[in-house]
N, CA, C and O atoms as CSV, one atom per row, in Angstrom:
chain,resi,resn,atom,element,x,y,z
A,1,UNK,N,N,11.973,19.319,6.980
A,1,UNK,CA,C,12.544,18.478,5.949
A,1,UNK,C,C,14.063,18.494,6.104
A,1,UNK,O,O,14.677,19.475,6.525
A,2,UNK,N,N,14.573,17.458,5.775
A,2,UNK,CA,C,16.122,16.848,6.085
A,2,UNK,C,C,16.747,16.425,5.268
A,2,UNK,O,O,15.864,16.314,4.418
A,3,UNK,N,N,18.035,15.905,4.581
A,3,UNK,CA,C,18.795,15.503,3.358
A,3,UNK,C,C,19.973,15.413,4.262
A,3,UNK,O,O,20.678,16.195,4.899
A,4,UNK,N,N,19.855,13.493,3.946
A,4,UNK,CA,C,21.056,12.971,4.661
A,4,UNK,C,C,21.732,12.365,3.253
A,4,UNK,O,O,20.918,11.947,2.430
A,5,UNK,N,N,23.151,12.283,2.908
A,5,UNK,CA,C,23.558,11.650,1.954
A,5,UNK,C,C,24.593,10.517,2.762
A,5,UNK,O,O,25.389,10.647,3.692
A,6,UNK,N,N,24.107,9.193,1.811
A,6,UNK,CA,C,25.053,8.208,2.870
A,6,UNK,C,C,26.214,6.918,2.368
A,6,UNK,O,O,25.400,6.012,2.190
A,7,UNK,N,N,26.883,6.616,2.207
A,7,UNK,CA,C,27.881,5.537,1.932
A,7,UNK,C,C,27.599,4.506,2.959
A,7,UNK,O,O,27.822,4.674,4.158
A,8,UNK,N,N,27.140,3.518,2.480
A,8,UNK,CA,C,27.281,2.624,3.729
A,8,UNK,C,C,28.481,1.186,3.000
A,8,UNK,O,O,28.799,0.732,1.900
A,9,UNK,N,N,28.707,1.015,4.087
A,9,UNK,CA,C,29.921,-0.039,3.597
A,9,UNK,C,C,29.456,-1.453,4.151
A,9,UNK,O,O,28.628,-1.602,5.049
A,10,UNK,N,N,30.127,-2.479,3.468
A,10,UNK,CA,C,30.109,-3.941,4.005
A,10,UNK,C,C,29.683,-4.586,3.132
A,10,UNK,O,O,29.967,-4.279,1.975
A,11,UNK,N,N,28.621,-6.017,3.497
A,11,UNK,CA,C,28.175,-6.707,2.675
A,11,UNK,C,C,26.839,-6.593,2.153
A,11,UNK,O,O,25.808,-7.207,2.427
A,12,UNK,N,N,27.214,-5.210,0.936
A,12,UNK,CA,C,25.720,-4.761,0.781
A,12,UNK,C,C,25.657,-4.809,-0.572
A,12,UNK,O,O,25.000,-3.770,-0.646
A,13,UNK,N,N,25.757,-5.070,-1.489
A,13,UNK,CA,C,25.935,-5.164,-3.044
A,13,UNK,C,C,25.431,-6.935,-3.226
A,13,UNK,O,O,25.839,-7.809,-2.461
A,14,UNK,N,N,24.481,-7.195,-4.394
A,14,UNK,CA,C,24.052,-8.326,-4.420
A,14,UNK,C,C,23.254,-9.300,-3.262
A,14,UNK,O,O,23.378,-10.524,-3.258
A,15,UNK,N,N,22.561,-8.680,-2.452
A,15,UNK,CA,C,21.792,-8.940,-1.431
A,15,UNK,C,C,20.693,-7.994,-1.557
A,15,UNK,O,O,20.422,-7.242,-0.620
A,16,UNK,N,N,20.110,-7.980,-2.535
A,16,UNK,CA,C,18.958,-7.115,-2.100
A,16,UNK,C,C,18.792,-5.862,-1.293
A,16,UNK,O,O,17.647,-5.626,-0.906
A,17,UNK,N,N,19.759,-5.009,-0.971
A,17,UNK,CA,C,19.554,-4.186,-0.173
A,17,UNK,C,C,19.046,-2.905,-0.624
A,17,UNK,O,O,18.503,-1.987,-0.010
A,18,UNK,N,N,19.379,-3.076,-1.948
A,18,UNK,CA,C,19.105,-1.470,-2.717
A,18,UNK,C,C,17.134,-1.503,-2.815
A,18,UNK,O,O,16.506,-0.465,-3.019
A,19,UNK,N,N,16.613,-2.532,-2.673
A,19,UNK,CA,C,15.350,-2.707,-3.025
A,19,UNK,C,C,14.730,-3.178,-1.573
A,19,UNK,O,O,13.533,-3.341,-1.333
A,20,UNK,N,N,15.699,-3.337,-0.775
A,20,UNK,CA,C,15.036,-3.316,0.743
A,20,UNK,C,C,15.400,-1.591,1.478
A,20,UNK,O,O,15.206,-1.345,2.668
A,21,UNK,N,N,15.880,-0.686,0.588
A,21,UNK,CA,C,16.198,0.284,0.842
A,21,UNK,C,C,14.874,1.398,0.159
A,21,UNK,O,O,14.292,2.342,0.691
A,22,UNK,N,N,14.799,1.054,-0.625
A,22,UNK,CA,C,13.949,1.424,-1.579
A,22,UNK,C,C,12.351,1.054,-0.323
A,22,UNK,O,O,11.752,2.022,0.145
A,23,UNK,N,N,11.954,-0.241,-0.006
A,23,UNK,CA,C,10.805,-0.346,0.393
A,23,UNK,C,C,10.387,0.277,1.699
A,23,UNK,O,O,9.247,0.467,2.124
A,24,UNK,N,N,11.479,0.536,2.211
A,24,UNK,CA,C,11.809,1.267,4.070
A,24,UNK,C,C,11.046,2.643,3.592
A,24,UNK,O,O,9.994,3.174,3.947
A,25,UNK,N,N,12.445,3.108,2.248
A,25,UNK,CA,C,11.737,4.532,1.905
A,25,UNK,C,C,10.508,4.919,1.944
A,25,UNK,O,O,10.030,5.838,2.609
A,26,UNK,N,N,9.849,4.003,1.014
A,26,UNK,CA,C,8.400,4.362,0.434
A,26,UNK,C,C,7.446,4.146,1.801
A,26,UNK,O,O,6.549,4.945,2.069
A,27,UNK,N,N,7.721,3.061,2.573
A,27,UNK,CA,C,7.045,3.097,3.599
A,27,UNK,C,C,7.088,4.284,4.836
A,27,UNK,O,O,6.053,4.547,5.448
A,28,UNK,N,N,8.200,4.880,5.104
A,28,UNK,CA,C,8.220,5.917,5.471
A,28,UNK,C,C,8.221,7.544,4.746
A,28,UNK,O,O,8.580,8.564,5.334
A,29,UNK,N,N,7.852,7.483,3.698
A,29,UNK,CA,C,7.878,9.191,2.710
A,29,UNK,C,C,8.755,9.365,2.981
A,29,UNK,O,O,8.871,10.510,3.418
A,30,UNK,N,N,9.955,8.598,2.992
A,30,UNK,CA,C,11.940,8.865,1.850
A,30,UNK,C,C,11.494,9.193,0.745
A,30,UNK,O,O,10.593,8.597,0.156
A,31,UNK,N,N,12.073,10.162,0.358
A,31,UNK,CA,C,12.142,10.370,-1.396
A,31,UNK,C,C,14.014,10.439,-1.675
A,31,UNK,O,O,14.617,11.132,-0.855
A,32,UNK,N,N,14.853,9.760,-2.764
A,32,UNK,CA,C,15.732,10.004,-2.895
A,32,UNK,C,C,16.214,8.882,-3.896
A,32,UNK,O,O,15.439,8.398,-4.720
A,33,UNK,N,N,17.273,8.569,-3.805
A,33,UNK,CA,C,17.794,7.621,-4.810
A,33,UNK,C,C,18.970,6.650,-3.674
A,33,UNK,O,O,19.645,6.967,-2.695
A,34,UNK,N,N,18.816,5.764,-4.202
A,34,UNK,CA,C,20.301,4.327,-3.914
A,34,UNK,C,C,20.613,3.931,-4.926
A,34,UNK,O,O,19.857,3.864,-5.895
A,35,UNK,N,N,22.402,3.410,-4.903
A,35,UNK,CA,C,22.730,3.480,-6.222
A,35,UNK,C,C,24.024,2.506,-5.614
A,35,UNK,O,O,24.538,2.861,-4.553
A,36,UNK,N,N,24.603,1.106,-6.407
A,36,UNK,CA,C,25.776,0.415,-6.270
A,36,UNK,C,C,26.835,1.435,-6.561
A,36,UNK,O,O,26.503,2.403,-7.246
A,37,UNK,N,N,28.254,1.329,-6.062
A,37,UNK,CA,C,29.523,1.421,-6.584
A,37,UNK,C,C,30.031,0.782,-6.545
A,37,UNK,O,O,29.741,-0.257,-5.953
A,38,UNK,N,N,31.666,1.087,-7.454
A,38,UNK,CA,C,32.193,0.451,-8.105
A,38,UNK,C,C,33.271,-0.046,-6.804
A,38,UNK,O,O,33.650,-1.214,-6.890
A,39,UNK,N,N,33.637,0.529,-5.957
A,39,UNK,CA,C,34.233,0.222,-4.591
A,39,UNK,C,C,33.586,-0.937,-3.819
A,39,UNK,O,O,34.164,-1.542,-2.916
A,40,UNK,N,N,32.216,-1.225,-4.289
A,40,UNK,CA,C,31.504,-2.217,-3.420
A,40,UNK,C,C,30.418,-1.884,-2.644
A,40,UNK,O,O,29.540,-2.655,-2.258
A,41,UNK,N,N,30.544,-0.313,-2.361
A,41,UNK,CA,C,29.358,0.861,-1.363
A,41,UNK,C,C,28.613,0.810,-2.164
A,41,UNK,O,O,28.633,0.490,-3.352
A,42,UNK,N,N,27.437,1.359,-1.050
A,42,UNK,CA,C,26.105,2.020,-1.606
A,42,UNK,C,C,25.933,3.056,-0.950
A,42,UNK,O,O,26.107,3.368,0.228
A,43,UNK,N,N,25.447,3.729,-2.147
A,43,UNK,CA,C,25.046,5.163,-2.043
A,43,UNK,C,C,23.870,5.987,-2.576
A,43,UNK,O,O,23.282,6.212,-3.634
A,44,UNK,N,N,23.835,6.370,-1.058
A,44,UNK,CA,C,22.027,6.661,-1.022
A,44,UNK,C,C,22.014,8.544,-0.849
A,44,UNK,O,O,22.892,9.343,-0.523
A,45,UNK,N,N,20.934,8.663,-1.147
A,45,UNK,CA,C,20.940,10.511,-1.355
A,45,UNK,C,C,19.390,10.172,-0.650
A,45,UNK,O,O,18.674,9.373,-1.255
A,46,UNK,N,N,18.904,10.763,0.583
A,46,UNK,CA,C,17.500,10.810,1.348
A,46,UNK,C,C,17.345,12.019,1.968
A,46,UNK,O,O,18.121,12.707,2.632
A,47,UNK,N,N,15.625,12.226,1.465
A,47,UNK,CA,C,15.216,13.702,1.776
A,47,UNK,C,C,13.757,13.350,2.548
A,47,UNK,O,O,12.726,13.046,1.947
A,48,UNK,N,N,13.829,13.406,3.302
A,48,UNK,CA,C,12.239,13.389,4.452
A,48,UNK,C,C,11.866,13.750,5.502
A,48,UNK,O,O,12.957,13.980,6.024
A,49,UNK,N,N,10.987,14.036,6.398
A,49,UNK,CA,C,10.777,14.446,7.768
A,49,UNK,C,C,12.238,14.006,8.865
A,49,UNK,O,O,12.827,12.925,8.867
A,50,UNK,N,N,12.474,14.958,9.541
A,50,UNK,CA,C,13.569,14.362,10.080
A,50,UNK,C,C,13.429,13.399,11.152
A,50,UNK,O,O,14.496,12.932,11.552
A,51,UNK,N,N,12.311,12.964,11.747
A,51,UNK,CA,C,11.952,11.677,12.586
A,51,UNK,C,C,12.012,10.382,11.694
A,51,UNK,O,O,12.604,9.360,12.043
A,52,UNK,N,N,11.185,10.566,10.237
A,52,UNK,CA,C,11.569,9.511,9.573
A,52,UNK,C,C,12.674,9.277,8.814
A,52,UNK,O,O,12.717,8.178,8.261
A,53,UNK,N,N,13.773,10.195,8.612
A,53,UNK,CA,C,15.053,9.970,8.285
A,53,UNK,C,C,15.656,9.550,8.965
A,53,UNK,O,O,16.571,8.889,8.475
A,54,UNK,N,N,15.597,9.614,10.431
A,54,UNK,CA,C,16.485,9.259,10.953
A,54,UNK,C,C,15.584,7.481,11.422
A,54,UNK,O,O,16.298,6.487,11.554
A,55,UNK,N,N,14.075,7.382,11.604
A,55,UNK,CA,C,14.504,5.917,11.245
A,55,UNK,C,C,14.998,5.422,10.300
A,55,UNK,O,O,15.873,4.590,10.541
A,56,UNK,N,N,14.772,5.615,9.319
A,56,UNK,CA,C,15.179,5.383,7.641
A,56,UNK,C,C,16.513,5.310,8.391
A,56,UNK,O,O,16.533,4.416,9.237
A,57,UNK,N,N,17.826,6.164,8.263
A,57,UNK,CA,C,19.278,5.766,8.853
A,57,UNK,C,C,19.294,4.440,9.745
A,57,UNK,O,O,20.330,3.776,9.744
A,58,UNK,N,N,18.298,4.059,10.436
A,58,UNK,CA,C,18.476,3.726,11.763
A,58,UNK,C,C,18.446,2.375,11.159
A,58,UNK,O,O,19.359,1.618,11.488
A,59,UNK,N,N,17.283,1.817,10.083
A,59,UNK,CA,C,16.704,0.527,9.405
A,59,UNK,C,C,18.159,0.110,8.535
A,59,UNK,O,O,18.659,-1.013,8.598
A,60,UNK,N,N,18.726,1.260,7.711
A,60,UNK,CA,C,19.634,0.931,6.973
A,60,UNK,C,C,20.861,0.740,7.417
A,60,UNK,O,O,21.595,0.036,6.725
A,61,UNK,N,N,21.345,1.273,8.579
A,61,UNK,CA,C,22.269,0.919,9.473
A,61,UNK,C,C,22.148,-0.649,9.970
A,61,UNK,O,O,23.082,-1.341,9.565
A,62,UNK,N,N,21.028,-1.434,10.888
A,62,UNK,CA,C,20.674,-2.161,10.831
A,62,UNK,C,C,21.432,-3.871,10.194
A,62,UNK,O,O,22.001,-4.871,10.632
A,63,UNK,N,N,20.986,-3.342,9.047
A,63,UNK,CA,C,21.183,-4.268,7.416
A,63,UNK,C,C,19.357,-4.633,6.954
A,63,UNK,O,O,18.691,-5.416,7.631
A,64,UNK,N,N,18.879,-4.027,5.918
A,64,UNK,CA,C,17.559,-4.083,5.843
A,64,UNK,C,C,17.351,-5.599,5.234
A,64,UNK,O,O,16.191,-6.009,5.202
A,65,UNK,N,N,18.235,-6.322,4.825
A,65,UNK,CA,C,17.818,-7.532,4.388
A,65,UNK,C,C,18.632,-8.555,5.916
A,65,UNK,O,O,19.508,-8.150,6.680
A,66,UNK,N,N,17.918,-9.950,5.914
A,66,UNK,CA,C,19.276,-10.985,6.627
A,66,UNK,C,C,20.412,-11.132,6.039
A,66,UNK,O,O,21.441,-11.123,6.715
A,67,UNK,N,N,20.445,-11.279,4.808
A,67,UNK,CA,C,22.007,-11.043,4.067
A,67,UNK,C,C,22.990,-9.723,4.129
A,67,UNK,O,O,24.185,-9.760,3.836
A,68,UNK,N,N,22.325,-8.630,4.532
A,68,UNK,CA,C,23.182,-7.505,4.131
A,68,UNK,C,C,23.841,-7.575,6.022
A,68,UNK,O,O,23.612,-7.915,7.183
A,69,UNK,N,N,24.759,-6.955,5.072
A,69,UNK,CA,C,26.274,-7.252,7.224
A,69,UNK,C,C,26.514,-5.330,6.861
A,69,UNK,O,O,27.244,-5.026,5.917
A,70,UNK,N,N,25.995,-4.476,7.503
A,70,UNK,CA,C,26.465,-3.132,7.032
A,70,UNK,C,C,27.510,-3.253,8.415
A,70,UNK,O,O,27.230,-3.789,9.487
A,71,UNK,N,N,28.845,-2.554,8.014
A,71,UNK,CA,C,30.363,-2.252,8.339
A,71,UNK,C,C,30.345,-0.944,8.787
A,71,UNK,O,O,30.545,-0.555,9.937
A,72,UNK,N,N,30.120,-0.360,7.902
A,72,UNK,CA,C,30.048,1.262,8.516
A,72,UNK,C,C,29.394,2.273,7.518
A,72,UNK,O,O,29.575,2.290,6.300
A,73,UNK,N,N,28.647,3.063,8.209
A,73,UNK,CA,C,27.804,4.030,7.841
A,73,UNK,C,C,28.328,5.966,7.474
A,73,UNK,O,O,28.122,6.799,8.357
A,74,UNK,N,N,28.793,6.271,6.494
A,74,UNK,CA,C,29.002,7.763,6.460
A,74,UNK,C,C,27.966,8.452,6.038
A,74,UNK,O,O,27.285,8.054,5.093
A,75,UNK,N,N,27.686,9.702,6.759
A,75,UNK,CA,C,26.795,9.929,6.876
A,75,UNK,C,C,26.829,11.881,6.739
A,75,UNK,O,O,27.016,12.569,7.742
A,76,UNK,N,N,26.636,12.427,5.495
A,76,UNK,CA,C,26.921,13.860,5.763
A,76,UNK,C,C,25.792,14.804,5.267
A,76,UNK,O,O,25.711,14.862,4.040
A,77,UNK,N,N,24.964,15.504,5.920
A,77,UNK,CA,C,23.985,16.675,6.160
A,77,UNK,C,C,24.077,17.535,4.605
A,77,UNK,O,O,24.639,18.620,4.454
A,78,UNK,N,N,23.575,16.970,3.836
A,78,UNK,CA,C,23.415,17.970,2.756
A,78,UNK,C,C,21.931,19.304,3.011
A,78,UNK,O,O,21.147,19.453,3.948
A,79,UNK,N,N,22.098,20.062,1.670
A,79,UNK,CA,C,20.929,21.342,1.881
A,79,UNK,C,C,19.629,20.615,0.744
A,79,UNK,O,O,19.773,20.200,-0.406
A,80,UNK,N,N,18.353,20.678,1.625
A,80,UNK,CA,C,17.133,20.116,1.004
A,80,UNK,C,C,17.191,20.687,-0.509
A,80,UNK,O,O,17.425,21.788,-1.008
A,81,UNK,N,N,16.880,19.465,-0.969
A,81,UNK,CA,C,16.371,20.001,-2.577
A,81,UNK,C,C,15.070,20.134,-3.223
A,81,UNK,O,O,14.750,20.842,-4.178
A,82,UNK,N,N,14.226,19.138,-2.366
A,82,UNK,CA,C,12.691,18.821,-3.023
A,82,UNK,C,C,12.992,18.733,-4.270
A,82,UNK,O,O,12.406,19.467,-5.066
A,83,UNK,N,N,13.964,17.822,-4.712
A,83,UNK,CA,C,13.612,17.791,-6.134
A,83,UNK,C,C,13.541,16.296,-6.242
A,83,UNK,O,O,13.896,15.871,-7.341
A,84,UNK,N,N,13.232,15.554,-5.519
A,84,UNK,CA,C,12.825,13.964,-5.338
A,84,UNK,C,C,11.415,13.562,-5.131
A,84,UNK,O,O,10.913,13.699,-4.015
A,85,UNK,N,N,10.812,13.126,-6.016
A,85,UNK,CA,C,9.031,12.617,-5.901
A,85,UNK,C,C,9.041,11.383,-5.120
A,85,UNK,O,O,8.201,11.048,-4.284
A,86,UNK,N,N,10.162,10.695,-5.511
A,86,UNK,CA,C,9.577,8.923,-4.761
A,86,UNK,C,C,11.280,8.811,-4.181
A,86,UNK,O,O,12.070,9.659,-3.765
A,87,UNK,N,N,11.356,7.518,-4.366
A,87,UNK,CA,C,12.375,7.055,-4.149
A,87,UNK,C,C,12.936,5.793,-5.119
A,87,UNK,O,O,12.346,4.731,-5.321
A,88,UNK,N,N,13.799,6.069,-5.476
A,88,UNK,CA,C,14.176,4.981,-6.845
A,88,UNK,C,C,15.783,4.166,-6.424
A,88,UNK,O,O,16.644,4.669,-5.703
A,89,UNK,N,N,15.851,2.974,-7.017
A,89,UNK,CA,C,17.376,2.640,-7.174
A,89,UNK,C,C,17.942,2.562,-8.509
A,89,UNK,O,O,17.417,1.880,-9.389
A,90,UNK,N,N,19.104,3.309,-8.699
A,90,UNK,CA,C,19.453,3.636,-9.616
A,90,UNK,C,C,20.605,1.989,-9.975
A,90,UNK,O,O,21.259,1.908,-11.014
C-alpha cells in the first residue's frame, strides 16, 4: 500500500475532472479524496496498491476528461493511513 498526495495544475477546475478522477479511482481500488482550490489546483490525497497508483498518477497526469489540459503534476510520498474507504470529491 502507497499514499501519493498530488497538486496538479492547468486546466482542471470546471471540466469535470474531479469526477473523472473520482471514476479512475473506484475503478482501480483508489481510496482518497479530490478537492478544487482556490489557486485554480486540484488536490488529490490517494492511497492504493502501488501498481494501481501509479496508473491512477499516470490517467490523471494524462487529463482524465478531453477538456482537462493538466500543466504540471506535484507529486509528494506521504505515510499510509488506511483511513480512506472509497474515494470521494470534496
Amino acid at each position: 500500500m502507497e499514499r501519493n498526495h498530488l497538486i496538479v495544475h492547468g486546466r482542471v477546475q470546471g471540466v469535470g475532472f474531479r469526477a473523472s478522477a473520482k471514476q479512475i479511482a473506484d475503478e482501480l481500488d483508489i481510496t482518497g479524496w479530490a478537492k478544487n482550490k482556490s489557486d485554480g489546483t486540484v488536490e488529490i490525497d490517494a492511497e492504493g496498491e502501488g501498481r494501481q497508483l501509479k496508473q491512477f498518477i499516470d490517467k490523471i497526469n494524462e487529463g482524465p476528461t478531453p477538456f482537462a489540459k493538466v500543466q504540471a503534476l506535484d507529486i509528494t510520498e506521504k505515510e499510509v493511513t488506511n483511513s480512506y474507504d472509497s474515494f470521494r470529491t470534496i
